[in-house]
C-alpha positions as CSV (number, residue, x, y, z in Angstrom):
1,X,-83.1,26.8,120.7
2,X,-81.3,28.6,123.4
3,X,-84.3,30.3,126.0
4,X,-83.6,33.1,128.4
5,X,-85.6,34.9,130.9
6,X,-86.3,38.4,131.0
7,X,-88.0,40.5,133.7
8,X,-91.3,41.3,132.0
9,X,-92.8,45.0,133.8
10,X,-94.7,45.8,135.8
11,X,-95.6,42.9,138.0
12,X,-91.9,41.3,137.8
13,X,-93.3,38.0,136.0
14,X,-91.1,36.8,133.6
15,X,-91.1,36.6,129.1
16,X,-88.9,34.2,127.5
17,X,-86.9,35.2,123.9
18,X,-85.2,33.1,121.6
19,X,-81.5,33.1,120.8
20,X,-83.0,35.9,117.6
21,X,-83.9,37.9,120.0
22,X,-87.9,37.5,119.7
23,X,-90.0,38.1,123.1
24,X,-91.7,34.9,122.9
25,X,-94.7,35.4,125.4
26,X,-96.6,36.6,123.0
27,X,-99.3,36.9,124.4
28,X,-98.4,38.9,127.3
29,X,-96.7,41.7,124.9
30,X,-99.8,41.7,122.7
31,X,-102.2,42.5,125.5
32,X,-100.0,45.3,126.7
33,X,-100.0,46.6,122.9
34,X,-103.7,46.5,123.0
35,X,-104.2,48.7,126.4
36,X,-101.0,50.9,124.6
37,X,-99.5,51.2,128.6
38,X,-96.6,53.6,128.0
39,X,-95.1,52.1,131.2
40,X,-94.0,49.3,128.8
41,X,-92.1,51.0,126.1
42,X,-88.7,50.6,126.4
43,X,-88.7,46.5,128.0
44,X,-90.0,45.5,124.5
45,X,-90.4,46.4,120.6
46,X,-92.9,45.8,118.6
47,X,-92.8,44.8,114.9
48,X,-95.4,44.4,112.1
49,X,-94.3,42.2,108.9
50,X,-97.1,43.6,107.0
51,X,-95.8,47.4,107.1
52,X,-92.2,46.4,107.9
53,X,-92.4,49.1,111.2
54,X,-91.2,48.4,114.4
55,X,-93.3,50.8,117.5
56,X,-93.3,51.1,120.9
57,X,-95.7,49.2,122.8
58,X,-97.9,52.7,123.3
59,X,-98.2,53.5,119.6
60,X,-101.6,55.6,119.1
61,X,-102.0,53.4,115.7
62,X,-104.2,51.1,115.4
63,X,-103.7,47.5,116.9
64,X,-102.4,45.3,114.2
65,X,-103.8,41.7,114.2
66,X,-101.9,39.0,115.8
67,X,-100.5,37.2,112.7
68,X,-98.6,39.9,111.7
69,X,-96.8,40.7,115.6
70,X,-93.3,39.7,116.5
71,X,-91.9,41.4,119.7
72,X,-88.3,42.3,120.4
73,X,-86.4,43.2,123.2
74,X,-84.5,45.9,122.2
75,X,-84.7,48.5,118.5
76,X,-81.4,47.3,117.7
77,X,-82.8,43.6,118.0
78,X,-85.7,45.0,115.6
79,X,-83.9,46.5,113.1
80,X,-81.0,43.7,112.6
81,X,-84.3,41.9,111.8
82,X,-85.4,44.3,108.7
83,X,-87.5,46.3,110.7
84,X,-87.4,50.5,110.4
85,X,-88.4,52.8,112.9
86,X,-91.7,54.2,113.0
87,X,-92.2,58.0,112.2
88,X,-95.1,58.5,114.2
89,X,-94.6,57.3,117.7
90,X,-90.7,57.4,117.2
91,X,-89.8,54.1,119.3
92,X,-85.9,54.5,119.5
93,X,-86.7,57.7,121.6
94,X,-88.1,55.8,124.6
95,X,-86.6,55.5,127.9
96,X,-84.0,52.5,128.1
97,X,-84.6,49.2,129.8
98,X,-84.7,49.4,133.6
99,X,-83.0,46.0,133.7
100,X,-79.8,47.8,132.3
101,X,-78.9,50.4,135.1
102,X,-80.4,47.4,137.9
103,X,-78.4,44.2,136.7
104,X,-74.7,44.0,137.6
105,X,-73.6,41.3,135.0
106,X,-71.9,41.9,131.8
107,X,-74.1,42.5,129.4
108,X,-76.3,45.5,131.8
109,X,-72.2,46.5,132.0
110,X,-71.7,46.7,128.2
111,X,-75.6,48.5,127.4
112,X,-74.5,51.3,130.1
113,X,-71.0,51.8,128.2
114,X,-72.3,51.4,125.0
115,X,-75.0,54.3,125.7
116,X,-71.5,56.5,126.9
117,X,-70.5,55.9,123.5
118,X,-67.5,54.1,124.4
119,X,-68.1,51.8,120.8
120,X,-67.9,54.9,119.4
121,X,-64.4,56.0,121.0
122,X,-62.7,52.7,120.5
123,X,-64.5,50.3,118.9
124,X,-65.8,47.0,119.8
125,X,-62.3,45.6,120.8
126,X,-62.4,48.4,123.4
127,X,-65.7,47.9,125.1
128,X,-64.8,44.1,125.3
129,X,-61.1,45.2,127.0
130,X,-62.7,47.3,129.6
131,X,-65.2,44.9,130.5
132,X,-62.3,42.0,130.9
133,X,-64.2,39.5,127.8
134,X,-63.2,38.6,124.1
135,X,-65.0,40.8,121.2
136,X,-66.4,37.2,120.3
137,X,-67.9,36.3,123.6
138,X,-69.3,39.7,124.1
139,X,-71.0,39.7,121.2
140,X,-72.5,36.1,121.9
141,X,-73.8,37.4,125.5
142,X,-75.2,40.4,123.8
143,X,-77.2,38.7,121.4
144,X,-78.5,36.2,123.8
145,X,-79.6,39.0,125.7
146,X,-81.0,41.8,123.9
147,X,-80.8,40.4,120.3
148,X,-78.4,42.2,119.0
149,X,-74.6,42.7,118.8
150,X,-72.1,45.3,120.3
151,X,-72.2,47.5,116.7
152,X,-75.5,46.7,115.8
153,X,-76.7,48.3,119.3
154,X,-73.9,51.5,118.9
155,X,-75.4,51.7,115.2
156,X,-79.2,52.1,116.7
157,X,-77.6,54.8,119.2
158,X,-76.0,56.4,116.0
159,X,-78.9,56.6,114.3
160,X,-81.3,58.3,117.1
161,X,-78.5,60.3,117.4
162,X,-78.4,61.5,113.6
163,X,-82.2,61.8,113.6
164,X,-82.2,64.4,116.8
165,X,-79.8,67.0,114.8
166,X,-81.1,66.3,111.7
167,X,-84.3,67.9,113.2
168,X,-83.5,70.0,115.2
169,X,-80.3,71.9,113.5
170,X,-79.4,73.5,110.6
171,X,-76.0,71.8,110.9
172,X,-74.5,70.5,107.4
173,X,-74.9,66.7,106.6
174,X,-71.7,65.6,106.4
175,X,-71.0,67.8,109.9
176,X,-74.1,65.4,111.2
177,X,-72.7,62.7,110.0
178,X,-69.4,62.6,111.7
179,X,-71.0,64.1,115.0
180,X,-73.5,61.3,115.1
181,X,-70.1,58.6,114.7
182,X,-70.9,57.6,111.6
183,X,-67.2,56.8,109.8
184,X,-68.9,58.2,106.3
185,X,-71.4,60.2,105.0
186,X,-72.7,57.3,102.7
187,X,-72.8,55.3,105.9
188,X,-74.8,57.9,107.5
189,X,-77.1,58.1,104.7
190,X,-77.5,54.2,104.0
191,X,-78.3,53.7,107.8
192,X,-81.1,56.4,108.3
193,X,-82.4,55.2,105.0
194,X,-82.6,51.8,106.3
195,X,-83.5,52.3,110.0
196,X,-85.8,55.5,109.5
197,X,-86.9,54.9,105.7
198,X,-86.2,58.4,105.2
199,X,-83.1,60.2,103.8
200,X,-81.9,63.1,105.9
201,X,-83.3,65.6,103.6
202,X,-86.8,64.2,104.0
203,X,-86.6,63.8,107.8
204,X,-85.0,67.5,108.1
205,X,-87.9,68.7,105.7
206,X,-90.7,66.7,107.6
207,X,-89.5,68.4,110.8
208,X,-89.3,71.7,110.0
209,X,-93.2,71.8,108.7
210,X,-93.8,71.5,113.3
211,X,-90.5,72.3,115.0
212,X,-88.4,74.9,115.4
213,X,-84.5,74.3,115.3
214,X,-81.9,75.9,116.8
215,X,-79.4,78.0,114.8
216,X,-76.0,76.8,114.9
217,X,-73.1,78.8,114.9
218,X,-70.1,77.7,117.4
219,X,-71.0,75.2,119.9
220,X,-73.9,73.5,119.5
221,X,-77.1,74.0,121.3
222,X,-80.1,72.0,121.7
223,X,-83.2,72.1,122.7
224,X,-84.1,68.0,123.9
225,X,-87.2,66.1,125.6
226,X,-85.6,63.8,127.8
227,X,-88.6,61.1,128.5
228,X,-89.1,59.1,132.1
229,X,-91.6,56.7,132.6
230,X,-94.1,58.1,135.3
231,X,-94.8,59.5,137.7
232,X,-92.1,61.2,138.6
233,X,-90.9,63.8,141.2
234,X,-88.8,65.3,139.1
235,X,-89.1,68.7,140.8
236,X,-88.5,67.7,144.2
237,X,-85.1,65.6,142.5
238,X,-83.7,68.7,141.1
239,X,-84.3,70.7,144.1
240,X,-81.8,67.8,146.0
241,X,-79.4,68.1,143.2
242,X,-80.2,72.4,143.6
243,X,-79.4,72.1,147.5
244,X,-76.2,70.2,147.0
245,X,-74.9,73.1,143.9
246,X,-71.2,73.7,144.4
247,X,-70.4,77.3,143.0
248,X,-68.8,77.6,140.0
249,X,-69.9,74.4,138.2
250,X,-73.8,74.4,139.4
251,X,-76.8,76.7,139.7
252,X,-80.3,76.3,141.0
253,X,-82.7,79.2,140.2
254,X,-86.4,79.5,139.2
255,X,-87.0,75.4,139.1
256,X,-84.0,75.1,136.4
257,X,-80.8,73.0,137.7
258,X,-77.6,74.0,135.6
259,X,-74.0,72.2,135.5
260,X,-70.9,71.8,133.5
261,X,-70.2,68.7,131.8
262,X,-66.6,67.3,131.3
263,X,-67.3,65.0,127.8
264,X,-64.7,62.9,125.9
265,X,-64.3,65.0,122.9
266,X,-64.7,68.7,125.0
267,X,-67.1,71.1,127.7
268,X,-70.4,71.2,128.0
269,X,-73.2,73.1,129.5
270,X,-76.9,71.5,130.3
271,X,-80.0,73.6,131.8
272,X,-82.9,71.0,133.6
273,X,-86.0,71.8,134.1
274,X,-89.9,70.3,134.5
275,X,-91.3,70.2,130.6
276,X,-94.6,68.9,130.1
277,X,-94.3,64.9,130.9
278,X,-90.9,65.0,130.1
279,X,-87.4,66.9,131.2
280,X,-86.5,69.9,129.2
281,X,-83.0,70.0,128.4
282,X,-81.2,73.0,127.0
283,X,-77.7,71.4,126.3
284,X,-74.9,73.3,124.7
285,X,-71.5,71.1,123.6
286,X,-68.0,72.2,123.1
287,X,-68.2,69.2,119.9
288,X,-71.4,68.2,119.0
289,X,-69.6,64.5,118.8
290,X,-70.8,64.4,122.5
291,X,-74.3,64.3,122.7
292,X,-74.6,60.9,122.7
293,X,-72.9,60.8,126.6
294,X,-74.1,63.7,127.3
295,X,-77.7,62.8,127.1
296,X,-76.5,59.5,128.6
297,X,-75.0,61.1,131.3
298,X,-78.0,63.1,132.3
299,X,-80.0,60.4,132.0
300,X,-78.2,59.0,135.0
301,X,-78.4,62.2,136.9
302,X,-81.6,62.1,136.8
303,X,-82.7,58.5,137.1
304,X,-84.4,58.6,133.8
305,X,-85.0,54.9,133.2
306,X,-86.1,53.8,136.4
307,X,-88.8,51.7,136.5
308,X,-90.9,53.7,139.6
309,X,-93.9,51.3,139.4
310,X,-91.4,48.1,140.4
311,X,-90.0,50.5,143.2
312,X,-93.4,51.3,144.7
313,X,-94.3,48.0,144.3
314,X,-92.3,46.5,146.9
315,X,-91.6,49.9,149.5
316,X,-95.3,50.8,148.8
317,X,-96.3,47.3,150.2
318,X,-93.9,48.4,153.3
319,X,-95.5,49.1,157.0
320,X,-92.9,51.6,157.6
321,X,-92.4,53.2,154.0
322,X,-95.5,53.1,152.7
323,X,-96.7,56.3,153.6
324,X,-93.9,58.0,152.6
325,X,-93.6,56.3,149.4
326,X,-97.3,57.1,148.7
327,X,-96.8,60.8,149.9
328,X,-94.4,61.4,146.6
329,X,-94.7,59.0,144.0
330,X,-92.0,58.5,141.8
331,X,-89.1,59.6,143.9
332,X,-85.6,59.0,141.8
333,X,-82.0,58.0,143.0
334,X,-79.7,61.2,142.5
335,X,-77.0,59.7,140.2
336,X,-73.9,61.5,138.6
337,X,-72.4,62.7,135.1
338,X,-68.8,61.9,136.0
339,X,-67.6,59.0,138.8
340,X,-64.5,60.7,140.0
341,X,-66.7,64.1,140.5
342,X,-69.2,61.8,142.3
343,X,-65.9,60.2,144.4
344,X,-64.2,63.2,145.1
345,X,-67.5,65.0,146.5
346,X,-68.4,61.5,148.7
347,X,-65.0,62.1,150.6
348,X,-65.1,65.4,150.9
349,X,-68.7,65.0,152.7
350,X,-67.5,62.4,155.0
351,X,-68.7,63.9,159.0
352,X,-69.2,67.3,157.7
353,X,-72.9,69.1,156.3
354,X,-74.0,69.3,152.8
355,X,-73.3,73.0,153.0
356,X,-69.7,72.7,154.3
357,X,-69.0,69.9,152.0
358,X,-70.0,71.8,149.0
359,X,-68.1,74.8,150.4
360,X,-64.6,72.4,150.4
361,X,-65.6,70.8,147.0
362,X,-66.0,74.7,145.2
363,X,-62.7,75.9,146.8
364,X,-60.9,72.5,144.7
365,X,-63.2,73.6,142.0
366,X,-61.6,77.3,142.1
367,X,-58.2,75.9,142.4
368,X,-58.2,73.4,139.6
369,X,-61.1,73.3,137.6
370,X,-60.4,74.2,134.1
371,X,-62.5,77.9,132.7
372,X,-65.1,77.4,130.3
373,X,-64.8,79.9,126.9
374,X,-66.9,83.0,127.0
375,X,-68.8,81.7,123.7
376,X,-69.8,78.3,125.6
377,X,-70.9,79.7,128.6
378,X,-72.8,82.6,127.2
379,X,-74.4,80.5,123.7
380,X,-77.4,79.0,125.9
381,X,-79.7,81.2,127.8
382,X,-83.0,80.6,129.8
383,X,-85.6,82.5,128.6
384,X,-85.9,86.7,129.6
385,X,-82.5,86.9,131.5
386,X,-78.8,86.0,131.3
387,X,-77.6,82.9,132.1
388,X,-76.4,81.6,135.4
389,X,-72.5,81.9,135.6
390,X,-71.0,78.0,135.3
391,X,-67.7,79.5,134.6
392,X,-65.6,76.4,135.4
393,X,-65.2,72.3,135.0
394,X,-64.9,69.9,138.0
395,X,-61.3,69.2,137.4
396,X,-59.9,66.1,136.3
397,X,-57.9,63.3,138.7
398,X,-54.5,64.8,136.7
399,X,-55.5,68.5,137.9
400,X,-56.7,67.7,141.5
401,X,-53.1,65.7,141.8
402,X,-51.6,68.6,140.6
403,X,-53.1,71.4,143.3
404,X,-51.1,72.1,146.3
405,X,-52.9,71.2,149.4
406,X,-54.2,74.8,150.2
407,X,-57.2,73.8,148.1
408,X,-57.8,70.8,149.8
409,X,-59.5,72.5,152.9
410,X,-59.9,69.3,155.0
411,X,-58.2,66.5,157.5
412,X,-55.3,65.4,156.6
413,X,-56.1,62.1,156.7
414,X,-59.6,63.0,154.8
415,X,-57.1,64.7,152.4
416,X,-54.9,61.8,152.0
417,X,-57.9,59.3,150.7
418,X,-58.7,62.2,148.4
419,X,-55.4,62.2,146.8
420,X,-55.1,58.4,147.1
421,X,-58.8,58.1,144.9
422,X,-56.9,60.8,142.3
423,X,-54.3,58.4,141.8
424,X,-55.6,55.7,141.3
425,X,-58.4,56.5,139.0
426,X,-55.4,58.3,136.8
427,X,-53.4,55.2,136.6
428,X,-56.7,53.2,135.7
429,X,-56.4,51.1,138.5
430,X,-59.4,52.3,139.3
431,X,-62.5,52.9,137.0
432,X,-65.5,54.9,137.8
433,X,-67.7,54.3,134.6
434,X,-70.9,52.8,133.8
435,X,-69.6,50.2,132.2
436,X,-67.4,48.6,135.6
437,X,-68.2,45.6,137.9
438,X,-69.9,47.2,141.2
439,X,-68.2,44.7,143.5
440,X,-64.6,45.2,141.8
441,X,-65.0,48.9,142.5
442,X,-66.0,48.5,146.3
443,X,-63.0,46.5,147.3
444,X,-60.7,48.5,145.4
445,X,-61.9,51.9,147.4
446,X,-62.4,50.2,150.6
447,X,-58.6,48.8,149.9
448,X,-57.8,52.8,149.9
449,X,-56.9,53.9,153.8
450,X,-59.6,56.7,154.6
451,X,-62.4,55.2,152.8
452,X,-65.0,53.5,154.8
453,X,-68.1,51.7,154.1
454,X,-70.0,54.9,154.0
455,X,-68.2,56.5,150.9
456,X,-67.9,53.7,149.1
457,X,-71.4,53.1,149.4
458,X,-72.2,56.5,148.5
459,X,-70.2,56.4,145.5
460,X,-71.8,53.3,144.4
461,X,-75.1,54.8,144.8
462,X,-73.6,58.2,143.2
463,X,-71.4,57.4,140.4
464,X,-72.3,54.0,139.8
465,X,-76.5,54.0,140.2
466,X,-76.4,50.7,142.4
467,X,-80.1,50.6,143.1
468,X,-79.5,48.6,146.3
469,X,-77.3,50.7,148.6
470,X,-77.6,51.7,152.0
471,X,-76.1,53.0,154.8
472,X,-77.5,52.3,158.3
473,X,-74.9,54.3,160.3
474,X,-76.0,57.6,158.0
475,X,-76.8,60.4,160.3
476,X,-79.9,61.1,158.1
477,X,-81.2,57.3,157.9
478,X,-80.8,57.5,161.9
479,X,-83.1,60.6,162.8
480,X,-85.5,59.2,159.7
481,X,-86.2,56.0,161.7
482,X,-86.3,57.5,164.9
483,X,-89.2,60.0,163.6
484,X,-90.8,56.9,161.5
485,X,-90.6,55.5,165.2
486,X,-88.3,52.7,164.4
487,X,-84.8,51.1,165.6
488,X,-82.9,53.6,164.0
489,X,-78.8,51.9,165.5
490,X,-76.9,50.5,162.4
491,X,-77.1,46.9,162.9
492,X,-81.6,47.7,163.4
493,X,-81.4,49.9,160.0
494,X,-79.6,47.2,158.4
495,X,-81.8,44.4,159.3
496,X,-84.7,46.5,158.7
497,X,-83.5,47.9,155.2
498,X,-83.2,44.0,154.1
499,X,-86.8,44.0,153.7
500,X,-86.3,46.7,150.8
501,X,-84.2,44.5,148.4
502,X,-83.3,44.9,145.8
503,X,-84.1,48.6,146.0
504,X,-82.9,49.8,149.4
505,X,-80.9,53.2,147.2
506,X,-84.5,54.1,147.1
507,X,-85.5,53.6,150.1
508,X,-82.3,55.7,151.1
509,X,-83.7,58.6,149.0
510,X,-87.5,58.5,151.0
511,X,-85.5,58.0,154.4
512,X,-83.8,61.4,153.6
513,X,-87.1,63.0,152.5
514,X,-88.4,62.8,156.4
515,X,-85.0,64.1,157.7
516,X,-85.4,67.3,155.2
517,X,-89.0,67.6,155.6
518,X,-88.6,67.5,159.2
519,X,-85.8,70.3,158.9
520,X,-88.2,72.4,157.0
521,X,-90.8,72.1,160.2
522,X,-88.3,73.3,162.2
523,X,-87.3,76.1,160.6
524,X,-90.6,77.3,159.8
């Protein structure tokens, strides 16, 4: 029997699995199944032979007895097992695994493009071609590791998917169907039947005795919960994201962020705001075939699986950070919904303010970024008003190429890198997805003449969600320390941050709380 180890929340102690996929500390799952801790759902599954369900770990049901428990470490895992989804505390709608957007190696590689959907664009051969392994191999490293295969995983993904417009739109089946990625409409049915125990007509008449779903004409819109495991300060996260808007592709107004989204099959637009425990999410596609990366991709914006317990636990414990960290609990990591945007606006920030930055990233933006249509922009509106104007794109690597260098309001040699990050990222030499190695992307940019240590590093932290980045020659880090009332040179901040493995991006985000909060003093 092959044994691995897996990271086993929220004290960092370790479960073992089998080479099925079954979470063998048993005993450790069962007692977090007993005290129904939703800060566990999402590292394991449980399943129950006698009603052939499989839950979350904070199920309201009641307990089942021990002989009929085996745990799992993923819904795919469960399901390849025989196991459907249970109706009540819907267990495939959990945040993901933290381990996923913190581990570098390939198989944390292949979850993150596999929730992009990329086995849904090309298949399992091309998910093993972008992560440099044989379809074979990768399927072996994915079962060791989560229990499951490359399809079987893309299938579970398919089938949340199906479930979420099945509820929540009056959209046809077979439409459904082929939006969800499902090559058939039989397939569609067979698998909610399976994974669900529910045809779609039952599930779409079970939801519509509570719910309310969105009319569909167009583009779609959608109404979504986006769960987080708490606490969270998802308020102060979108106010960061709000003070960094560039004009014409985001908004900040009333404690709701807005952007465009540029998805693999067409445009979107997505409105973020506080909900009640969870992020409300009003998301309006171009080709409902994207909501898979779309709800990926804000997932990453936001931080959404982050495990904030693990993070406090070690800057918590911190003489210097402790006080901040315990001033706002749950602070998240600003990620990204597209690398290159996340590359482009790291250069453009390089030894100039947030607000000038922006300013030369929405003049590219008005240059090159492609015009939304009237219907997609104007289809989703907050509540008593019109909605914010997003009228544009972030444009592509092809279109920035493409823009004379009126539009590129910045040093020539600033320009230059800019260009030279374009290129490259159109000719695939380099790749700025989830799915890429973190250390093959860092010497290729710092191979790039005009990027330095800081933009790469900000681009890891940005388009890549490295949870251990930081810079110690950051003008922000430096006036943070000083106030903190420590060392604040580079080589002091970067023997000081060593003490914050493996989560110094976070420590980076409280850093540049004190600088702000500090600004706000002033100013007042």
């Amino acid at each position: 029997m092959t044994v691995v180890r897996v990271r086993f929340p929220p004290d960092g102690n370790a479960a073992r699995r089998d080479d099925g996929g079954v979470v063998e500390d048993f005993e450790r799952c069962y007692q977090a199944v007993r005290s129904r801790d939703p800060r566990f759902d999402g590292w394991f599954f449980t399943a129950v032979s006698t009603t052939g369900i499989y839950c979350r770990p904070s199920c309201p049901a009641r307990t089942p007895a021990r002989a009929h428990v085996a745990f799992y470490p993923s819904a795919a895992a469960a399901q390849r097992a025989g196991y459907r989804a249970c109706l009540r505390c819907r267990p495939d709608a959990v945040p993901g695994s933290p381990e996923w957007n913190v581990r570098a190696d390939v198989a944390a590689r292949a979850m993150r493009a596999i929730a992009d959907g990329l086995v849904d664009r090309e298949g399992v051969a091309g998910l093993a071609s972008a992560l440099g392994y044989g379809t074979r191999q990768l399927h072996r490293i994915l079962v060791a590791e989560v229990g499951a295969g490359p399809l079987a995983l893309a299938r579970a993904q398919r089938a949340q998917t199906a479930r979420l417009l099945v509820e929540t739109t009056d959209l046809k089946m077979a439409d459904i169907a082929f939006a969800a990625g499902f090559s058939s409409v039989r397939q569609f049915n067979d698998t909610l039947r399976a994974v669900l125990a529910r045809s779609p007509t039952e599930l779409r008449r079970r939801a519509a005795r509570d719910r309310h779903r969105s009319r569909s004409g167009g583009p779609g819109t959608l109404a979504l919960r986006l769960p987080y495991r708490h606490p969270m300060a998802l308020d102060e996260l979108l106010g960061f994201l709000g003070a960094r808007a560039v004009p014409g592709i985001e908004t900040w107004a009333d404690g709701r962020y807005t952007r465009t989204l540029r998805l693999p099959h067409g445009h979107g637009v997505v409105s973020l705001r506080q909900g009640d425990g969870h992020v409300a999410a009003s998301l309006t596609l171009a080709d409902l075939r994207d909501l898979s990366p779309a709800v990926a991709r804000c997932r990453r914006l936001l931080d959404l699986d982050a495990d904030p317990v693990a993070v406090a636990g070690v800057l918590g414990a911190d003489p210097l950070l402790g006080p901040v960290v315990a001033a706002s609990p749950g602070r998240r990591v600003a990620g990204a919904v597209d690398g290159f945007e996340a590359a482009v606006r790291a250069v453009a920030g390089q030894q100039v303010s947030v607000a000038a930055a922006s300013g030369v990233v929405a003049r590219l933006v008005a240059a090159a970024g492609p015009e939304l249509t009237d219907g997609l922009v104007s289809s989703i509106a907050p509540e008593g008003g019109a909605f914010p104007a997003v009228p544009r794109v972030f444009p592509s690597p092809a279109e920035v190429l493409a823009v004379g260098d009126g539009a590129l309001a910045m040093p020539s040699s600033r320009r230059r890198a800019l260009l030279a990050v374009a290129r490259a990222v159109e000719d695939g030499t380099l790749v700025l997805d989830p799915g890429t190695d973190r250390a093959e992307v860092e010497a290729r940019l710092l191979a790039i003449p005009g990027i330095g240590r800081w933009s790469a590093s900000c681009i890891a932290l940005r388009a890549l969600g490295d949870p251990d980045v930081f810079l110690p020659g950051d003008l922000g880090v430096r006036r943070a320390l000083e106030r903190l009332g420590a060392p604040a040179s580079p080589s002091a901040a970067a023997a000081l941050a060593s003490r914050w493995r493996p989560w110094r991006s976070y420590a980076l985000a409280h850093l540049w709380s004190v600088t702000s909060h500090a600004a706000r003093e002033e100013a007042a």
